[in-house]
N, C-alpha and C positions, 0 to 999 in steps of 0.2 A: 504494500500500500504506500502510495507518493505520500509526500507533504502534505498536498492540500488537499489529498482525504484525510486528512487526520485533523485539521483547523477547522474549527466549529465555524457560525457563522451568528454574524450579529443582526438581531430583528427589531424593526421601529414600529412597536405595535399602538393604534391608537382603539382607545376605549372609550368609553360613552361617556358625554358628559354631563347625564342625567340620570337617563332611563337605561337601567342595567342590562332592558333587552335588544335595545339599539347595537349590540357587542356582535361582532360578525361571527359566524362559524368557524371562518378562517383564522382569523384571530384566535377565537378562543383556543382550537387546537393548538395554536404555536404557544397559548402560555401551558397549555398543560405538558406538551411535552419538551419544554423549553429546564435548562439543567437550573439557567439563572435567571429572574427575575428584576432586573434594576430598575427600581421606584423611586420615584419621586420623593414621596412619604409613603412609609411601610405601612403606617399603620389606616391611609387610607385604603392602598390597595389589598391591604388583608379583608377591608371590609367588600370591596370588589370581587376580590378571588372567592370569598365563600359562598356570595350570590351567586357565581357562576360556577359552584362545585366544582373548584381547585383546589389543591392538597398537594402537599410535600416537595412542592417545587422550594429553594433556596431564595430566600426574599432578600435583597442588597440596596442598602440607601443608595443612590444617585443623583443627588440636589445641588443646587447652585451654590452651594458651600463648600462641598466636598467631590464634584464632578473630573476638578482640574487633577487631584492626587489622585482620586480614587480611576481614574481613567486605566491609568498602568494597570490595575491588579487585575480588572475585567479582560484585558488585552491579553496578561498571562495565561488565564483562567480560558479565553477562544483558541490558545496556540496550543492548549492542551485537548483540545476538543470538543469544549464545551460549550454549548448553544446559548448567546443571550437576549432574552425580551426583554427590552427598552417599552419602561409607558411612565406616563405623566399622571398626574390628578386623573384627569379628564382629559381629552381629545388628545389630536395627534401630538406628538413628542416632537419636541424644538422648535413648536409655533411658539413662542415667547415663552417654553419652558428651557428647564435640562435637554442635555440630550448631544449638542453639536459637538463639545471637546473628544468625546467617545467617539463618537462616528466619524470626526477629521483622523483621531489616533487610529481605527480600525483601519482607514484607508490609504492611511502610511503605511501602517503595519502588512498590506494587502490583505486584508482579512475581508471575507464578502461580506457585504448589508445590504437588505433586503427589507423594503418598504411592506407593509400590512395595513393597506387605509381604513380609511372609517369614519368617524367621527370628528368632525374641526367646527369650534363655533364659530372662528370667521367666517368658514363656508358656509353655514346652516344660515348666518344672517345674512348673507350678502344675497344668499338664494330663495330669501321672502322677503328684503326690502324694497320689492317694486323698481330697483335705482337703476339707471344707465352702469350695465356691468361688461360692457366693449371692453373696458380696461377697468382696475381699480387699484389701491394702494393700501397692501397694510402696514399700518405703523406700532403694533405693539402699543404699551399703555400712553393712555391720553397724559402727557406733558403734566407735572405739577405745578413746575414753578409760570409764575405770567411769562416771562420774557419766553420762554420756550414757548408757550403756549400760544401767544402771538409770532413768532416763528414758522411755528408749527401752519397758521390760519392764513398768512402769508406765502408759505408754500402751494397749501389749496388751493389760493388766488390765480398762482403763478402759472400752474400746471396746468398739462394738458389731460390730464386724468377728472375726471368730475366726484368719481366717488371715494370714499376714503374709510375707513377700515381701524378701529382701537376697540382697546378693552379698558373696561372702568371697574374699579372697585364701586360696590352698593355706598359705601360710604364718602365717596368722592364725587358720583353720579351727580349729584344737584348744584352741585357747582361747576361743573364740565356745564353742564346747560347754561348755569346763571354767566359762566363766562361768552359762552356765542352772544345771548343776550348783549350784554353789559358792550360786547362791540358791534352789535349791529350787524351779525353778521348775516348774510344771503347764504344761507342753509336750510337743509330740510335734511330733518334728523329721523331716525329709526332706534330707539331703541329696544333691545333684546335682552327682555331677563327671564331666568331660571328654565332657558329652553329642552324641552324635553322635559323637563317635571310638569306636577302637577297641576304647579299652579302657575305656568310660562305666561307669560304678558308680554304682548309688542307695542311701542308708544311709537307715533307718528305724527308728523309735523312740524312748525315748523319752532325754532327752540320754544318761542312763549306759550306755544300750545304744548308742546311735550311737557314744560315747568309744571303747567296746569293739571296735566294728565296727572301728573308722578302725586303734584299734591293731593288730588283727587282721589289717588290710591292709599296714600296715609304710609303705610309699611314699604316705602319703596325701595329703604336704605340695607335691604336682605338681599342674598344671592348676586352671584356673578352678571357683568353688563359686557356686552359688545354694541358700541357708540358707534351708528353709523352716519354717516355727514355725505348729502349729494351737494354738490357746489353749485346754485346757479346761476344758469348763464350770462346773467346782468351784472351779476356780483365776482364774475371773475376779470382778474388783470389783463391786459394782450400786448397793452402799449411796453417799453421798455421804461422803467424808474432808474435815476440813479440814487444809488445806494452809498452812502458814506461808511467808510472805513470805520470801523471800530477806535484806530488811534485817532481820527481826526473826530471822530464826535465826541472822545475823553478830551482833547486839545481843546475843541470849543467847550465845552463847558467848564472847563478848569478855566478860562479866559472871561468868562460871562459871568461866573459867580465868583472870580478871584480866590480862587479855592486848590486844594490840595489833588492828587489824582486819587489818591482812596476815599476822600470827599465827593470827589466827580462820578465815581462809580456809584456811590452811594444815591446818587442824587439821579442816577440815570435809570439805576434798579426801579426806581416810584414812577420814573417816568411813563404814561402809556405809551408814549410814541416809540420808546426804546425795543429794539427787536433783539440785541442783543443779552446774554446769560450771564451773571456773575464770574464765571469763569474765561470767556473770551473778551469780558469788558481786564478781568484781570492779566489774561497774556498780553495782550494790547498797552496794559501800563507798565511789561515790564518788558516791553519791545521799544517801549520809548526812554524806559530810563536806561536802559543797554546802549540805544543810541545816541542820549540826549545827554545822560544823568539828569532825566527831571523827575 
């Protein structure tokens, strides 16, 4: 027997991210006769494995904590012939979960991987919110800080893509709205909670009616969200803006308020009109004092 009959093969299994019978056939085989297991968190997918009458596979944490060291030992553990199932919470693995550092290492390593679809909330909402889906964009979690967040809605502006694609904590959800609000923006929203349960709600329109909806609901702050935003057409950019340098918009306001540059940062973080983050307001001050000393 060669080499690479004897090197296992690693599997990217995605599970339901509701309703436990949404779980494919296919799938479920590959965790039952799979040697390894790597979960996200064990002790949700123990609560997973016993709905689907699974037993005695080896359960391995896999998480964003521990992904980057624990990579080698999974890698070991394939060269010795061992099979491993990759799953997340819910839906497929490496949508803005764990998952990639293993699968780049398996593929150095030459070790095969092998996709097992299923389940992704991105796709479940993008494929009932009505939107222009010719093209779309997903962005992983909606932006917390403003400056990103106006970034972020600025981008929307810019593109050629109309539809756009995040995930919201229930606890952050009414303020992702109150923010479109607050700038006016030309959106029409979809949001997607607790899909595939029992008690799944879809909110539509446009943010001040979605605000309304969620109020309307009372308990809206439960369950997982995918925030979906159509751009339209009036409200998007075409012409070309210019755009100011990060160092020069610290320059002017260090000059306007006769003020320090970690003062000017300060002062630009409150600003709405700033598109710029904390961080790139901060490279940019120390790109000028490198060349200035200011």
């Amino acid at each position: 027997m060669d080499e690479m009959n004897t090197v296992g093969t690693l599997y990217i299994v995605a599970t339901p991210i509701g309703n436990a019978r949404d779980m494919t056939e296919r799938g479920r085989q590959i965790l039952e006769t799979a040697d390894i297991i790597a979960a996200e968190d064990t002790r949700r997918s123990v609560v997973l494995l016993n709905k689907l009458g699974i037993r005695g596979n080896q359960l391995s944490a896999n998480h964003k904590f521990n992904e980057y060291g624990k990579a080698k030992w999974f890698i070991e553990q394939l060269r010795q012939g061992k099979s491993i199932a990759v799953i997340t919470d819910a839906g497929t693995p490496c949508i803005s979960d764990p998952g990639n550092e293993l699968i780049r290492a398996a593929i150095d390593a030459g070790i095969r991987v092998v996709g097992v679809p299923g389940c992704c909330a991105a796709v479940t909402a993008l494929s009932i919110s009505g939107f222009d889906l010719s093209t779309f964009f997903f962005f992983g979690f909606f932006p917390r800080e403003a400056a990103d967040r106006r970034r972020a809605l600025a981008m929307m502006r810019r593109g050629d893509t109309r539809t756009y694609c995040f995930y919201e904590s229930p606890k952050r959800i009414m303020d992702a709205v109150e923010f479109f609000i607050s700038e006016r923006a030309g959106v029409r929203l979809c949001l997607c909670n607790d899909m595939t349960k029992l008690h799944e709600t879809t909110f539509r329109g446009t943010p001040a009616e979605v605000r309304d909806q969620l109020l309307a609901k009372g308990s809206y702050d439960k369950g997982e969200y995918v925030l979906l935003c159509e751009v339209e057409e009036d409200y998007l950019i075409t012409e070309v803006e210019h755009v100011s340098s990060p160092e020069a918009l610290l320059v002017d306001c260090m000059v306007q308020h006769d003020c320090t540059a970690k003062d000017a940062i300060k002062l630009l973080l409150k600003d709405d009109n700033n598109t710029y983050s904390k961080n790139e307001l901060y490279t940019a001050h120390l790109a000028l004092k490198e060349r200035f000393g200011a």
